[in-house]
C-alpha positions as CSV (number, residue, x, y, z in Angstrom):
1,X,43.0,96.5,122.1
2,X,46.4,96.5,120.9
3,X,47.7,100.1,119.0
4,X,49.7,100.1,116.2
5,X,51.2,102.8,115.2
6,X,53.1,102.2,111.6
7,X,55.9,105.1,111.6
8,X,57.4,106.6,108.7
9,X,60.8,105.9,107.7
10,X,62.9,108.8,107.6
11,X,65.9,107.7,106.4
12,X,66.8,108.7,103.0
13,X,65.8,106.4,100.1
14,X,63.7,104.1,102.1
15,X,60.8,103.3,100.6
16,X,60.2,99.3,102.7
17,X,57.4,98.7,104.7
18,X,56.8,96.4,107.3
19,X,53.0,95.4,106.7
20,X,50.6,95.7,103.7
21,X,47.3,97.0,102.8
22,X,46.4,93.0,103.7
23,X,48.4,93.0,106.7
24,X,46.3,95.9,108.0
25,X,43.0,94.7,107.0
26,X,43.5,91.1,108.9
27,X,44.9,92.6,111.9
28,X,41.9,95.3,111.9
29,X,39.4,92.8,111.6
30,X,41.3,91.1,114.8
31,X,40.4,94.0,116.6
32,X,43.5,95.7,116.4
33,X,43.7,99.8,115.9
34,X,46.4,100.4,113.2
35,X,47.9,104.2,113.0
36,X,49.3,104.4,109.7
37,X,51.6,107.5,109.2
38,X,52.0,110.0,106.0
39,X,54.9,109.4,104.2
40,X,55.8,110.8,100.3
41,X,58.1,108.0,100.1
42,X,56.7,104.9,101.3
43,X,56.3,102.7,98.1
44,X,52.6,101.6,99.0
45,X,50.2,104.3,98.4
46,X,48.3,105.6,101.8
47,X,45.3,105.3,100.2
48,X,45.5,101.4,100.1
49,X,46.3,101.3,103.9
50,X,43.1,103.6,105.0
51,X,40.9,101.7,102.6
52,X,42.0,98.7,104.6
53,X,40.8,100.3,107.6
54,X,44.2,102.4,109.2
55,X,43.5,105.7,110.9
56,X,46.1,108.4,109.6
57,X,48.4,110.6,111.2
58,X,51.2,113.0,110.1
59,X,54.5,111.9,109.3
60,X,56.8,111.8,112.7
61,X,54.1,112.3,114.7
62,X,54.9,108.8,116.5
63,X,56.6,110.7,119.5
64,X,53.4,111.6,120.4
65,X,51.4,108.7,120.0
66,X,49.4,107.2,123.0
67,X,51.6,105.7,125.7
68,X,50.3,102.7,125.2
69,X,50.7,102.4,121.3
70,X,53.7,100.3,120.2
71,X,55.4,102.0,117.6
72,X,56.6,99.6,114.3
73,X,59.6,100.9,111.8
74,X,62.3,99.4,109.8
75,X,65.1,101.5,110.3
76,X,66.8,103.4,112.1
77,X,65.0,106.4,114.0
78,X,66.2,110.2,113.5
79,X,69.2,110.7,115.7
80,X,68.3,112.5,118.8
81,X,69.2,112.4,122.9
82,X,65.5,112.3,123.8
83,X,64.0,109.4,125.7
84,X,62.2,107.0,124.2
85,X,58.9,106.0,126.4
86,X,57.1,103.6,123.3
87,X,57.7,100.2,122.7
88,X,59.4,99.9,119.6
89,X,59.7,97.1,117.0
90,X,62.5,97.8,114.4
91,X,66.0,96.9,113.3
92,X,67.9,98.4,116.4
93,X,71.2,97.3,115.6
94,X,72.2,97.6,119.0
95,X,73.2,94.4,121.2
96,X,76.5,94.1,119.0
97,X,78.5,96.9,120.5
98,X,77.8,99.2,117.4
99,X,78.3,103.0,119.0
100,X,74.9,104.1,118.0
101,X,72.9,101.4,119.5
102,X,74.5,101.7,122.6
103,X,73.2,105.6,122.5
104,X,69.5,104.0,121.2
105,X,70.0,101.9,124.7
106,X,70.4,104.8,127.2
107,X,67.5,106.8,125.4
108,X,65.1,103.9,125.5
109,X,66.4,103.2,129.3
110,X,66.0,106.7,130.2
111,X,62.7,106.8,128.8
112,X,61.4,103.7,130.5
113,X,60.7,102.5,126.9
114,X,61.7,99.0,125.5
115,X,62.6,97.5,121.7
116,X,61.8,94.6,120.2
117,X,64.8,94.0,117.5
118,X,63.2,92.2,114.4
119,X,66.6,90.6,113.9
120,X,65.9,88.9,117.3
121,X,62.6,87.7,116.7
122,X,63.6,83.9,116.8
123,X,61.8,80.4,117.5
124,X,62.9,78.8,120.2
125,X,66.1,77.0,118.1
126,X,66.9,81.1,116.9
127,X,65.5,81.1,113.5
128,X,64.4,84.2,112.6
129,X,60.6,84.6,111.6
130,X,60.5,87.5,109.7
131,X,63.6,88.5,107.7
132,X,64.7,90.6,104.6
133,X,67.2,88.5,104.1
134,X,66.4,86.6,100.4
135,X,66.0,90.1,98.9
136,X,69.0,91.6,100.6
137,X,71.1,88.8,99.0
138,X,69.9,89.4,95.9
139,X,70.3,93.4,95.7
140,X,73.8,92.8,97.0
141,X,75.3,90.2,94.7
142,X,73.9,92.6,91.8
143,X,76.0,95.7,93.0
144,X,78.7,93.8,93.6
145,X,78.5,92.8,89.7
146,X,77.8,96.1,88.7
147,X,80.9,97.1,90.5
148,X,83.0,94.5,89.0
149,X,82.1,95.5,85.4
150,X,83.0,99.3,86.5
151,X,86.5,98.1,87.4
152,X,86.6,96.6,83.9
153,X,86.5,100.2,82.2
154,X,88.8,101.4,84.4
155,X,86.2,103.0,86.5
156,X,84.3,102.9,90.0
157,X,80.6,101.5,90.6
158,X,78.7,105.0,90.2
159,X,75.4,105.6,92.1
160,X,72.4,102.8,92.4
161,X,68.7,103.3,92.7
162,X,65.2,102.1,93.1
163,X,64.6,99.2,90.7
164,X,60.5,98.7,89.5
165,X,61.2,94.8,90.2
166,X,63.7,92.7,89.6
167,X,63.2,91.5,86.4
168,X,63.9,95.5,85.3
169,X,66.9,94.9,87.7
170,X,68.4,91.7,86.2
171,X,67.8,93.1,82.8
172,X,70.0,96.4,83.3
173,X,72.6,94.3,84.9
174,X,72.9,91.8,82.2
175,X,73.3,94.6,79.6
176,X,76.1,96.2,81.7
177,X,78.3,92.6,82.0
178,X,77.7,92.0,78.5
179,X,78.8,95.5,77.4
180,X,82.3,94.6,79.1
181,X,83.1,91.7,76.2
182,X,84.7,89.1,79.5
183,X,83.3,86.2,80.6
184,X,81.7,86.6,83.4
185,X,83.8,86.7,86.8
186,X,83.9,83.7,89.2
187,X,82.2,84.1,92.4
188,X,82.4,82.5,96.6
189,X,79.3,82.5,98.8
190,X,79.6,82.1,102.4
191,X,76.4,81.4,103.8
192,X,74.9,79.8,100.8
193,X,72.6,77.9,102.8
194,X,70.6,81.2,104.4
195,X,68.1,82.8,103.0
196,X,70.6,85.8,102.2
197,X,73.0,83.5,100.5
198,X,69.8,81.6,98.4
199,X,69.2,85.1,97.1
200,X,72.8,85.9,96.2
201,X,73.7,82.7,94.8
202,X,70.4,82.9,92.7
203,X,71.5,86.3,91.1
204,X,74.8,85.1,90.2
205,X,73.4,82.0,88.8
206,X,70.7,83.8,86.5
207,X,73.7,86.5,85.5
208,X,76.3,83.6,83.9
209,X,78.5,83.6,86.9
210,X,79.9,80.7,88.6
211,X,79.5,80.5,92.5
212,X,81.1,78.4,95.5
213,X,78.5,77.7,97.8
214,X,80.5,77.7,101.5
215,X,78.2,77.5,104.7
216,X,79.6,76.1,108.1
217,X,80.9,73.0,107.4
218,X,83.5,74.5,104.7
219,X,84.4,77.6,107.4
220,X,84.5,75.2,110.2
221,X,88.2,74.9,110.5
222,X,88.8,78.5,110.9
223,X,91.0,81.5,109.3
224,X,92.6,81.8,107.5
225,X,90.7,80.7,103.7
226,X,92.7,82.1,100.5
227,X,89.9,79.7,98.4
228,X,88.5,83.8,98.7
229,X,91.1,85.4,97.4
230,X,91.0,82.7,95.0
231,X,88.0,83.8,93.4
232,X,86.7,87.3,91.6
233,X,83.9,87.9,94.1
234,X,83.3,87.2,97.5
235,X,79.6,87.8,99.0
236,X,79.8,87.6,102.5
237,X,75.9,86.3,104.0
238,X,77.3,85.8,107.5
239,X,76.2,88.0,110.1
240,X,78.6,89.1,112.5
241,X,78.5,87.6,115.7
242,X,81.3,85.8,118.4
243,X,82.5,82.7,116.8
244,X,82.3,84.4,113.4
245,X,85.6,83.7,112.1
246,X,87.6,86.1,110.0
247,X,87.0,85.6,106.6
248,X,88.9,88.3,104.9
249,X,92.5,89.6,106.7
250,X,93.3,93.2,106.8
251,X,96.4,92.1,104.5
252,X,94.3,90.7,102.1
253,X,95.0,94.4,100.4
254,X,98.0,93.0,99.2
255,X,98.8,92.5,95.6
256,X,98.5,88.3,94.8
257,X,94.8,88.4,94.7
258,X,92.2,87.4,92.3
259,X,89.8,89.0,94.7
260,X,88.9,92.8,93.2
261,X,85.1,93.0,94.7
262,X,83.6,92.4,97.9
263,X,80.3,92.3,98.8
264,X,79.9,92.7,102.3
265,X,75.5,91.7,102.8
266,X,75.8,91.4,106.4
267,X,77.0,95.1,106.6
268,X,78.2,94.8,110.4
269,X,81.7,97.3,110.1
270,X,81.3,98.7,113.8
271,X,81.0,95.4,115.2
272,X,84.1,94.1,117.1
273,X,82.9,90.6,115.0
274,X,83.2,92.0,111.5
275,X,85.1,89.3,109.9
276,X,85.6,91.4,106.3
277,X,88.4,93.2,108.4
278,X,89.6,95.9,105.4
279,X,87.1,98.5,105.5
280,X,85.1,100.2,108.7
281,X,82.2,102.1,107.8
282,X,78.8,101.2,105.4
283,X,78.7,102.8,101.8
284,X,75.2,104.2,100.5
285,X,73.4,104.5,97.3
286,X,75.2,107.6,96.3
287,X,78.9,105.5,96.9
288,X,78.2,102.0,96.5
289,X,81.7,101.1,97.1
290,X,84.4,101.8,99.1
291,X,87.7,101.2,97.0
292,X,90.5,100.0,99.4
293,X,93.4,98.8,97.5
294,X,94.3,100.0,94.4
295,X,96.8,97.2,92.7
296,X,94.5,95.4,91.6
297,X,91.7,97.5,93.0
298,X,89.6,96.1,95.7
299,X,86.2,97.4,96.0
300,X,83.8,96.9,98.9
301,X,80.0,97.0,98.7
302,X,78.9,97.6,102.2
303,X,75.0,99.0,101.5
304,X,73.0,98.5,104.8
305,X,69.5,99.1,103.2
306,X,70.1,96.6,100.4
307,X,66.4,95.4,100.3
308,X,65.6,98.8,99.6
309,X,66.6,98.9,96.2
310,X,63.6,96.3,95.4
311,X,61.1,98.0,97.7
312,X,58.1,96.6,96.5
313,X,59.1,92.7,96.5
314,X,61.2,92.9,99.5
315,X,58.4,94.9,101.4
316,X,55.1,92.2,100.3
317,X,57.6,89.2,100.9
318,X,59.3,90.5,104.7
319,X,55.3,91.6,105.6
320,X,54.0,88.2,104.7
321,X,56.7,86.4,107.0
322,X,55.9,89.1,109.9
323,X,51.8,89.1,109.5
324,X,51.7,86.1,111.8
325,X,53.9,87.1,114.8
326,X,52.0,90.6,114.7
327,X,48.9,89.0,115.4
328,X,50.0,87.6,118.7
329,X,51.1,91.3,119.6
330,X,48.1,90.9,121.7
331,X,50.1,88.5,123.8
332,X,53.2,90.3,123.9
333,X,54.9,89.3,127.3
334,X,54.6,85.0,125.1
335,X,56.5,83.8,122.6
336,X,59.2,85.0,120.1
337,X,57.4,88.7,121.7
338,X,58.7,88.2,125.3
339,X,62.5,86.6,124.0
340,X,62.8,89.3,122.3
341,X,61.9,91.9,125.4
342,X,64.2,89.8,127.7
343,X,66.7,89.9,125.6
344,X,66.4,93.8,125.4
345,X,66.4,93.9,129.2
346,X,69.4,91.9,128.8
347,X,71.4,94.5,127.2
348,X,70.0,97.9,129.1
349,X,70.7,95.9,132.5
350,X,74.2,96.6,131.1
351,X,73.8,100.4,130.5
């Protein structure tokens, strides 16, 4: 019988899920055991989940779950030095050479534990089967307007929140650009083709604004591109990895720039692949954006829970994509499972 024990988030302001009332009741009647945990936060009630047939337990109780209980989470876990002797599915962030996933590597290695990274849950040709990424566009490309029309009155994007859907998100947002009496800003995409870019292009489509799709075929050629500084906006729906080229200079702080928002979806600053190269740590609800050049200002929206903000929508539509792989968690040495293990094995061998 496969054990799965659902974890509460304890980051602040999370409220995403990885699997729904539905989710639980089709893997239940697989024969699975599902261990949903307490949480005053989670934006699906716990009532739903135990009606479905999930057994409860307290919130953060996970550490103490059955050994063989495979513990599932979306972010990050609360920062400690103990080991880690579950199997864990979640966003580790950590085969990039971010500092804290190498310290999540040595406590699942000392622990004899393993991770399976949802970002690394691929097909065979790489492509992801379960990813936020639609929603995360979309959230982004709206505080990155939200920030633009704060420049406009002289300001600085002030704190975001949890959004009832999207139409109640669209609406606010709409209100605030009209309110500034401009047309609306021009805007670059780079990634349009991914499902982060679909859902950033589609929010600065239904706002007014006009956007330059890029993918691969206009980045090809390499650094540098001043088509970006070119342009109002720049969404950047590329995640960081080796070939990644450099998409935004650490000059590009200069004055001679049309450029005065970036919104950085992707969110990868620690990586040594970060091609927005002109800020180094995430902002947070509470600071959307970090403001790093002043004449014009330059503001950078670097959120890293994005989805978040749309926690009901983002949750149903990521735990629809996942349902399918989670049923095969009953062969989990097959598949998208056991890539994902090796490649964990991959990056502890090098601890």
């Amino acid at each position: 019988m496969v054990h799965l024990w659902v974890r509460a988030e304890s980051r602040p302001n999370e409220r995403r899920v990885g699997i729904t009332p539905d989710g639980v009741r089709d893997l239940v009647g697989r024969g699975f055991k599902i261990t949903m945990e307490e949480s005053a936060h989670r934006i699906i009630p716990m009532a739903d989940y135990i009606s479905a047939g999930a057994e409860a337990a307290p919130e953060g109780s996970w550490p103490g779950a059955p050994s063989d209980a495979i513990i599932f989470g979306l972010k990050e876990l609360p920062e400690a030095d103990t080991p880690l002797s579950h199997r864990h599915i979640m966003f580790g962030h950590a085969y990039k050479g971010q500092p804290a996933g190498r310290a999540l590597l040595h406590r699942f290695k000392a622990g004899n534990g393993r991770l399976y990274d949802l970002e690394y849950l691929t097909e065979t040709n790489g492509r992801r089967l379960a990813a936020f990424g639609y929603w995360a566009g979309f959230a982004g490309a709206a505080v990155s307007l939200m920030a633009w029309a704060a420049q406009k009155r002289g300001r600085i994007c002030g704190p975001v929140g949890v959004y009832g859907s999207q139409i109640g998100m669209t609406d606010t947002l709409r209100a605030d650009l009209d309110a500034t009496g401009l047309p609306r800003p021009s805007a670059i995409v780079i990634g349009a083709l991914g499902r982060v870019g679909s859902g950033a292009s589609d929010l600065l489509t239904r706002m007014g604004v006009k956007v330059t799709r890029w993918d691969m075929a206009e980045t090809a050629r390499g650094a540098p591109f001043p088509e970006i500084l070119m342009h109002d906006l720049f969404i950047n729906c590329i995640l960081a990895q080796p070939e990644t080229p450099v998409f935004v200079a650490p000059d590009a702080v200069d004055p001679g720039r049309s450029l005065t928002v970036i919104g950085d979806v992707a969110c990868d600053p620690t990586s040594e692949f970060n091609p927005v190269k002109v800020y180094d740590h995430v902002t947070d609800w509470s600071h959307p954006v970090l403001r790093v050049a002043e004449h014009p200002p330059l503001d950078v929206m670097a959120i890293d829970n994005l989805p978040s903000l749309l926690p009901l929508e983002s949750s149903v539509d990521f735990a629809a994509q996942l349902l399918p792989v989670l049923r095969d968690l009953d062969r989990i040495d097959d598949g998208a499972w056991a890539r994902a293990g090796e490649l964990y094995d991959e990056h502890s061998s090098r601890i």
